[in-house]
GUPA-975491 format. One record per residue (C-alpha): x negated, y, z; residue number from 1. Coordinates in Angstrom, 2 decimals, padded with zeros to 5 digits, m for minus. Layout:
N
<px: X py: Y pz: Z i: NUM> $
...
END
This chain:
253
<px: m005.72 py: 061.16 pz: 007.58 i: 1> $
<px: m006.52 py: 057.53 pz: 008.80 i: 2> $
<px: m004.57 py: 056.57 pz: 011.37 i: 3> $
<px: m005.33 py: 053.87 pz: 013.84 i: 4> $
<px: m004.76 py: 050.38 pz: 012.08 i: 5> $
<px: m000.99 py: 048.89 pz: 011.45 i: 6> $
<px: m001.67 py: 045.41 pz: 012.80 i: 7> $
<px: 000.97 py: 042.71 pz: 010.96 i: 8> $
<px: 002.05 py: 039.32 pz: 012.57 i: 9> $
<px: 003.71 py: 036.54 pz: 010.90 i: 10> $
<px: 004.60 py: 033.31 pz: 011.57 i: 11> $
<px: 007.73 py: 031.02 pz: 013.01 i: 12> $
<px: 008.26 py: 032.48 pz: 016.20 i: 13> $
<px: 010.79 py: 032.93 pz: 019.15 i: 14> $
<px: 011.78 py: 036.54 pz: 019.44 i: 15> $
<px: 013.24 py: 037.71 pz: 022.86 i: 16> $
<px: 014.27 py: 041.33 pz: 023.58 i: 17> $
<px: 015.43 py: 042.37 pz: 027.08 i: 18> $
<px: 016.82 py: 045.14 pz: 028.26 i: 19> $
<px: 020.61 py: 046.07 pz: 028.84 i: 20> $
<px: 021.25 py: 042.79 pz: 026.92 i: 21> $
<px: 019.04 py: 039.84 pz: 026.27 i: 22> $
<px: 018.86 py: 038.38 pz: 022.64 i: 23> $
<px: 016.88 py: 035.71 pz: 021.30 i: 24> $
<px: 016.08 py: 035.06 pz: 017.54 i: 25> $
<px: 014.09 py: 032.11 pz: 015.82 i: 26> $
<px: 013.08 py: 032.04 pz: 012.42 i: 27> $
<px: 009.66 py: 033.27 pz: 010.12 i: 28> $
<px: 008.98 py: 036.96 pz: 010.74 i: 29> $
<px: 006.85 py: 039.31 pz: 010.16 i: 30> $
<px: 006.08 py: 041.84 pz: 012.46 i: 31> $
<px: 004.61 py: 045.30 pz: 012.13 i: 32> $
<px: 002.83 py: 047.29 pz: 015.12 i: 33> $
<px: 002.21 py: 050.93 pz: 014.18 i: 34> $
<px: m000.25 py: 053.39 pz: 015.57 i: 35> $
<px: 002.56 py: 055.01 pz: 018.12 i: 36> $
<px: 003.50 py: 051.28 pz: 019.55 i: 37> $
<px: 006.90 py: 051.16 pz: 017.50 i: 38> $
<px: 007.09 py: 047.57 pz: 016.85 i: 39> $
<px: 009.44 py: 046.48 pz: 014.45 i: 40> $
<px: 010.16 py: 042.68 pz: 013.40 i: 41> $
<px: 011.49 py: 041.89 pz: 010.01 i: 42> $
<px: 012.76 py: 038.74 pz: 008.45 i: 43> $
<px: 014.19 py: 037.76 pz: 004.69 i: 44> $
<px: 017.41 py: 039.93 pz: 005.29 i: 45> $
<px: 018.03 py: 043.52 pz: 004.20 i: 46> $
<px: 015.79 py: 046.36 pz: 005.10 i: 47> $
<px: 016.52 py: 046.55 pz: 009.10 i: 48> $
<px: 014.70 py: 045.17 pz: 011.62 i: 49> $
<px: 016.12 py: 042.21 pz: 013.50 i: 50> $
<px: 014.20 py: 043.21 pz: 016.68 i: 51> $
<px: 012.50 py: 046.88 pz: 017.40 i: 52> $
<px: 011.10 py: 048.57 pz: 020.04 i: 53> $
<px: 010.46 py: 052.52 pz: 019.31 i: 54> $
<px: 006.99 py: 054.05 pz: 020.74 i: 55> $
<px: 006.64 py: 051.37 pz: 023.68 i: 56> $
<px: 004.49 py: 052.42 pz: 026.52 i: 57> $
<px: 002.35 py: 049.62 pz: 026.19 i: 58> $
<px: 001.88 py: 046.81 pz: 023.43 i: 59> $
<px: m000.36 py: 043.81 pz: 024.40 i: 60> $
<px: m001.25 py: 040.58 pz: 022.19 i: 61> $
<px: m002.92 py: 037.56 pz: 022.39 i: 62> $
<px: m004.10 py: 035.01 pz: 019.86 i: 63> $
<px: m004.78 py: 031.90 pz: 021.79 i: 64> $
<px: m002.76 py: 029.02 pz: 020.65 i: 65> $
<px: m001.18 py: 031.19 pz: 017.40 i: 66> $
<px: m000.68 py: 034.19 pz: 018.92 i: 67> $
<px: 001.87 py: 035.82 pz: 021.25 i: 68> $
<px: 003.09 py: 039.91 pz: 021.62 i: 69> $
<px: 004.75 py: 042.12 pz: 024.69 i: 70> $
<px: 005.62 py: 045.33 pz: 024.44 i: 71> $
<px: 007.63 py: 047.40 pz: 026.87 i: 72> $
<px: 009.73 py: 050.81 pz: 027.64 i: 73> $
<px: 010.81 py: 051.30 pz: 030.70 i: 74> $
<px: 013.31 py: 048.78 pz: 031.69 i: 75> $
<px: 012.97 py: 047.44 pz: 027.70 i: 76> $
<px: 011.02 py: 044.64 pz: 026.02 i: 77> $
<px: 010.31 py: 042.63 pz: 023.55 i: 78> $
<px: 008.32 py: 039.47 pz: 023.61 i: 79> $
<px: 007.20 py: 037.38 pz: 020.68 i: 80> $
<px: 005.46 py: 033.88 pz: 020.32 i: 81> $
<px: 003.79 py: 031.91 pz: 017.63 i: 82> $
<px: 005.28 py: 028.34 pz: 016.87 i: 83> $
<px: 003.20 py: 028.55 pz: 013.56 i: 84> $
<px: 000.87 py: 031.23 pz: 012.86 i: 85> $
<px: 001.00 py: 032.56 pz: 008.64 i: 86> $
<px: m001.10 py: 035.82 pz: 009.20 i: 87> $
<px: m002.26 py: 038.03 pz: 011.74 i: 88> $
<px: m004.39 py: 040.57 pz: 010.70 i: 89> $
<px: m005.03 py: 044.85 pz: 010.99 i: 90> $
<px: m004.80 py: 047.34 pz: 007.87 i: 91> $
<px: m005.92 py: 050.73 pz: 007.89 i: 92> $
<px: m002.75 py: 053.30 pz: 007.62 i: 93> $
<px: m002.48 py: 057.09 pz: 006.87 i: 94> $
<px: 000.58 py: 059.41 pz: 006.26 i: 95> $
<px: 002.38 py: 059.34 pz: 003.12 i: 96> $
<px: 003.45 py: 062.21 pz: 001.22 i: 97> $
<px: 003.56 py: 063.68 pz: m001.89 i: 98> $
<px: m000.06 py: 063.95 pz: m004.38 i: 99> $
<px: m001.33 py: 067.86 pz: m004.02 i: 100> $
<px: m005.07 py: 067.30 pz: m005.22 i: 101> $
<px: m008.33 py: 065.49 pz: m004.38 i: 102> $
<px: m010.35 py: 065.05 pz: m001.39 i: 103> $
<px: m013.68 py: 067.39 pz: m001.10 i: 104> $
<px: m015.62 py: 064.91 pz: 001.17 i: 105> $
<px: m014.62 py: 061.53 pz: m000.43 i: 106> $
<px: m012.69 py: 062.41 pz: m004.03 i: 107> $
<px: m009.69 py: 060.70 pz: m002.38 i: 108> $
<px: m005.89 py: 061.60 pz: m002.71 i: 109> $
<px: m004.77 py: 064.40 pz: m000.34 i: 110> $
<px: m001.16 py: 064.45 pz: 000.52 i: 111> $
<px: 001.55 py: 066.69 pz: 001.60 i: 112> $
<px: 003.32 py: 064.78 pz: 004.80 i: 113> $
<px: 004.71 py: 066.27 pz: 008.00 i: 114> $
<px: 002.48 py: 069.04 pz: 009.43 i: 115> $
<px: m000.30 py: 069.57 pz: 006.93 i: 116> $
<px: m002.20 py: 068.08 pz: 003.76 i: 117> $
<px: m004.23 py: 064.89 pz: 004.60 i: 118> $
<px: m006.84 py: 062.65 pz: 003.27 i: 119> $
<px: m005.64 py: 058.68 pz: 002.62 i: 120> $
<px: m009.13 py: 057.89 pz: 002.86 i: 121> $
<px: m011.03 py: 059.88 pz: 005.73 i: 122> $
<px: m010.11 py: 061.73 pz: 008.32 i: 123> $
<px: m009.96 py: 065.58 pz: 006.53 i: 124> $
<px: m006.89 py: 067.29 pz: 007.18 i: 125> $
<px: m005.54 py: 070.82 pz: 006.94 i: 126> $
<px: m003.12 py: 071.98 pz: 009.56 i: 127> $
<px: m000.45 py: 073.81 pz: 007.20 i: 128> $
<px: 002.48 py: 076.26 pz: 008.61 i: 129> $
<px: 005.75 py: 074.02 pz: 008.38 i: 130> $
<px: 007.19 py: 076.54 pz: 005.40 i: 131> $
<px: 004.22 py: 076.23 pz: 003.56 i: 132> $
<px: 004.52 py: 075.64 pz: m000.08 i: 133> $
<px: 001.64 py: 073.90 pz: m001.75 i: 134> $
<px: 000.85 py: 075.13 pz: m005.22 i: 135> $
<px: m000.45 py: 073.59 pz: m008.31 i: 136> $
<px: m003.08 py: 076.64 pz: m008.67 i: 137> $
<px: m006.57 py: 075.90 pz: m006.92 i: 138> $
<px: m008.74 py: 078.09 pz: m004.87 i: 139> $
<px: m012.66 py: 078.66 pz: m005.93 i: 140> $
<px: m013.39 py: 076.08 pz: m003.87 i: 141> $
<px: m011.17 py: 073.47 pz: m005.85 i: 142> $
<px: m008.42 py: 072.77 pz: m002.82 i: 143> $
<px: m004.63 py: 073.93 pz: m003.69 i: 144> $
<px: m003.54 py: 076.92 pz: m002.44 i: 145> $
<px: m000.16 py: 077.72 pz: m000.62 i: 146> $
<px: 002.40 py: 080.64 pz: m000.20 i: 147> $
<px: 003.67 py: 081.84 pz: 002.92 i: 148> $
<px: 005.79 py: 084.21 pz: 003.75 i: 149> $
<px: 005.00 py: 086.58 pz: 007.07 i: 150> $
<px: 006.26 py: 090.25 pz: 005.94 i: 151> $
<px: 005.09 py: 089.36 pz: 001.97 i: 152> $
<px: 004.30 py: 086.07 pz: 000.14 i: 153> $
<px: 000.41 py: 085.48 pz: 000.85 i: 154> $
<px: m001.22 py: 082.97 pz: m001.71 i: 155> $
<px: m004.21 py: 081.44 pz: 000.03 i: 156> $
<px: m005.94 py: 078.45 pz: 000.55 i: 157> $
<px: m004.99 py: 075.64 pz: 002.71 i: 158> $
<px: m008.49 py: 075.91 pz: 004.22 i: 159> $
<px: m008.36 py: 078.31 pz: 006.75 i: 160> $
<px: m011.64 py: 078.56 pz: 006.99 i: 161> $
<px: m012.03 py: 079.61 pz: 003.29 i: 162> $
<px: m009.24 py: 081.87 pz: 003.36 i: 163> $
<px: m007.47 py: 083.22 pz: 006.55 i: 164> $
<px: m003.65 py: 083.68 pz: 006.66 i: 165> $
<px: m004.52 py: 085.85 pz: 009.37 i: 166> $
<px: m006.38 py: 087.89 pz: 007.82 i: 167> $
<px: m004.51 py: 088.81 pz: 004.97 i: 168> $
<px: m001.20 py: 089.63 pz: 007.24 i: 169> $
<px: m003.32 py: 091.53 pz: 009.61 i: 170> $
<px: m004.97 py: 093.51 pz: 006.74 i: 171> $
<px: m001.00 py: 094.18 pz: 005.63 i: 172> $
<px: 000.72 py: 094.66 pz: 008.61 i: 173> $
<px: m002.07 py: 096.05 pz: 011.63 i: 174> $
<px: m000.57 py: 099.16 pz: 013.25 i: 175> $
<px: 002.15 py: 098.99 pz: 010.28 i: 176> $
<px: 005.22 py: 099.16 pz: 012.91 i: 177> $
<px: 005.20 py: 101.33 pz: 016.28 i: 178> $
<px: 006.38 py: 099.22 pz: 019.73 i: 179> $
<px: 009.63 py: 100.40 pz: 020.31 i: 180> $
<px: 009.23 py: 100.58 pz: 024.63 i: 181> $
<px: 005.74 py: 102.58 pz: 024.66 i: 182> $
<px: 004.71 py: 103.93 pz: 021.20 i: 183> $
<px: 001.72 py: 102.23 pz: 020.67 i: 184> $
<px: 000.76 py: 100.85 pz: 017.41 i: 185> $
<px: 001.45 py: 096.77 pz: 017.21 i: 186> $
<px: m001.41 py: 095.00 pz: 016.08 i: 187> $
<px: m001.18 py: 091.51 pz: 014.70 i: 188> $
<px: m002.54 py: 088.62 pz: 016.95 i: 189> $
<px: m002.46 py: 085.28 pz: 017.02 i: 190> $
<px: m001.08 py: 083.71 pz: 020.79 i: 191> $
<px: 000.33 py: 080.46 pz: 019.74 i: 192> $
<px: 001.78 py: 081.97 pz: 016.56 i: 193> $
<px: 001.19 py: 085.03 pz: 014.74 i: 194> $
<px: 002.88 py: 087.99 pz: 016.37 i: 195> $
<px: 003.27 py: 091.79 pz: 016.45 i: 196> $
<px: 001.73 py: 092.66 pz: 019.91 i: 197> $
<px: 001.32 py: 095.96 pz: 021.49 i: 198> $
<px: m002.35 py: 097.57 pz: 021.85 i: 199> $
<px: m001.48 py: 098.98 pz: 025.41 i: 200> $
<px: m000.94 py: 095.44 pz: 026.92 i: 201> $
<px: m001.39 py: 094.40 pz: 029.80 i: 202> $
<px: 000.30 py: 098.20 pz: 030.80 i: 203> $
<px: 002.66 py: 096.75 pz: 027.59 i: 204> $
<px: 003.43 py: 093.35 pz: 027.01 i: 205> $
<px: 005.49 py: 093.97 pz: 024.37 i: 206> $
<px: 005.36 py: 091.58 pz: 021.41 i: 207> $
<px: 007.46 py: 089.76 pz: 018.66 i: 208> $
<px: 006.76 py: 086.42 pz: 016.85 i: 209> $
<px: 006.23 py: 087.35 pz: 013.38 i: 210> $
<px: 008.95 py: 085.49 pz: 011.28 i: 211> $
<px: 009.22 py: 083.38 pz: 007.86 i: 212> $
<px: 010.17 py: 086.15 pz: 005.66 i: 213> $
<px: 009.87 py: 089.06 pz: 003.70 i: 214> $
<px: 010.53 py: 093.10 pz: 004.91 i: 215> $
<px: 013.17 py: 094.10 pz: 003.56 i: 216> $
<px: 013.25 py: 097.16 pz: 005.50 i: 217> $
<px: 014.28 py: 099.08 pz: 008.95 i: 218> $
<px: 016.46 py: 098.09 pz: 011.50 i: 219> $
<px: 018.20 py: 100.57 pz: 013.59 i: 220> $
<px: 015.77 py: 100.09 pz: 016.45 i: 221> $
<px: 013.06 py: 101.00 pz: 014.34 i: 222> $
<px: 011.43 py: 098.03 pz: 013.73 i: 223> $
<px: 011.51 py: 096.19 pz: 010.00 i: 224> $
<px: 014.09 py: 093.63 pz: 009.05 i: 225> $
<px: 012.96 py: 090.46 pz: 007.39 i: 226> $
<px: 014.92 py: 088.61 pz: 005.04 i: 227> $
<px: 014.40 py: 084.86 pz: 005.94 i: 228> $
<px: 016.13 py: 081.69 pz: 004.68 i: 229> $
<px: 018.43 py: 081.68 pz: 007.41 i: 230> $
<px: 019.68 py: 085.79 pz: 006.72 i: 231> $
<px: 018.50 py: 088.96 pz: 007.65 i: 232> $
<px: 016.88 py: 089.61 pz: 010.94 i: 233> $
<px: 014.95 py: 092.44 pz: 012.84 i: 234> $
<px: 011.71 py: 091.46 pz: 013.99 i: 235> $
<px: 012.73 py: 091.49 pz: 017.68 i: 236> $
<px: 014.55 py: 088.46 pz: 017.52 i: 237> $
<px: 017.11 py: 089.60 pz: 020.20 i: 238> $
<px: 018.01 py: 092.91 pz: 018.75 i: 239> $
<px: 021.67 py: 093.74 pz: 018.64 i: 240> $
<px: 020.93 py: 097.28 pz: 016.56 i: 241> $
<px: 020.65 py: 095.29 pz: 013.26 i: 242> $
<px: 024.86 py: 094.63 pz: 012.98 i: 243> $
<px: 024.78 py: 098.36 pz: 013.41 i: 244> $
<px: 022.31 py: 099.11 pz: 010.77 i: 245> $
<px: 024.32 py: 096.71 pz: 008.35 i: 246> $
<px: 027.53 py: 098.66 pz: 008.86 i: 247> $
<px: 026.17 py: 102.01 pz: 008.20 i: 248> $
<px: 024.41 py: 100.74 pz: 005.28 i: 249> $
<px: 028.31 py: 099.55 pz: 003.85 i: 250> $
<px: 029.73 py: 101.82 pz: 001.15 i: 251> $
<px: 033.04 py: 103.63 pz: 002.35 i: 252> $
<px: 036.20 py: 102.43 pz: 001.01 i: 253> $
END
């Protein structure tokens, strides 16, 4: 997905941050502004910054007479000014991630990065569930497809709109399990998240967030267990019943 542009500065300049303490620094830099504000000012030395300011409120530039640069957080800033201007100039950014297939709308790369699969050249993105995995096999329609796991391991595509994750663990799991405080049947529903939610609400407002896992079957309050990567858990995430469950299930000495 393309972000807003990653504007670069360089140049001999005076660099002044203030805040608790107040450094200055001369020398040619080069300084990066990304999309969030984070402004981060590099010279020839190692990988760190010699100046940074993380997601300032505000950045503001001007280019008369080389150019100059404030930014500020809170009680935090960090100024910068042009004795001899090399470059100033804005290049278009997107996430980075790892190669999962080709773009449907433009034929360009779509990545795996933090919160979905994007485009590096337009602005198509797929929202993805953070334990997705992305698979090499392809849907129909020629996008990857992923596995998640909400009661079973669903393979389907990272299009929602070509294949629902929804769907499938409603057509597995609707009026599988019985609420444990009124009998009804829980149906799945999406509120946020997928979750198991009673039919009788509002009388009922019964309902469990559907975890990252597999049934692995029944705790002792009657509702399944899942087993997830962090252990075994009942679906009602504040049962006690499932230690009990475990110790009956032990073999006698």
């Amino acid at each position: 997905m393309i972000d807003d542009a990653i504007r670069v500065l360089a140049g001999d300049c005076t660099v002044i941050t203030d805040g608790t303490d107040r450094e200055e620094y001369r020398g040619r830099v080069t300084t990066l502004v990304k999309p969030d504000n984070t402004v981060l000012v590099h010279d020839v030395d190692g990988y760190q910054p010699v100046a940074w300011l993380t997601r300032a409120d505000s950045v503001s530039s001007d280019r008369a007479d080389g150019f100059s640069l404030v930014a500020k957080k809170g009680r935090q800033s960090l100024r910068i000014a042009a004795h001899d201007q090399d470059g100033f100039a804005n290049y278009p950014s997107s996430a980075a991630g790892t190669p999962v297939g080709d773009c449907p709308n433009c034929g360009g790369a779509l990545v795996r990065s933090s919160g979905g699969v994007g485009c590096v050249d337009c602005d198509t993105r797929y929202s993805l569930p953070a334990d997705a995995t992305v698979r090499d096999e392809r849907c129909e329609c020629g996008l990857p497809r992923m596995r998640v796991e909400r009661g079973l391991a669903f393979d389907v595509c990272i299009d929602r709109d070509c294949e629902s994750l929804d769907d499938a663990v409603r057509e597995a799991f609707d009026r599988e399990w019985t609420c444990p405080n009124c009998g009804g049947d829980l149906r799945i529903l999406r509120r946020g998240g997928l979750i198991a939610g009673c039919e009788n609400y509002p009388e009922c407002d019964t309902g469990y967030a559907i975890p990252a896992g597999v049934v692995d079957g029944e705790c002792g309050c009657g509702l399944p267990t899942f087993e997830t990567r962090s252990g075994r858990r009942c679906l009602d995430a504040t049962c006690e019943r499932l230690l009990e469950t475990s110790t009956e299930a032990q073999p006698d000495p």
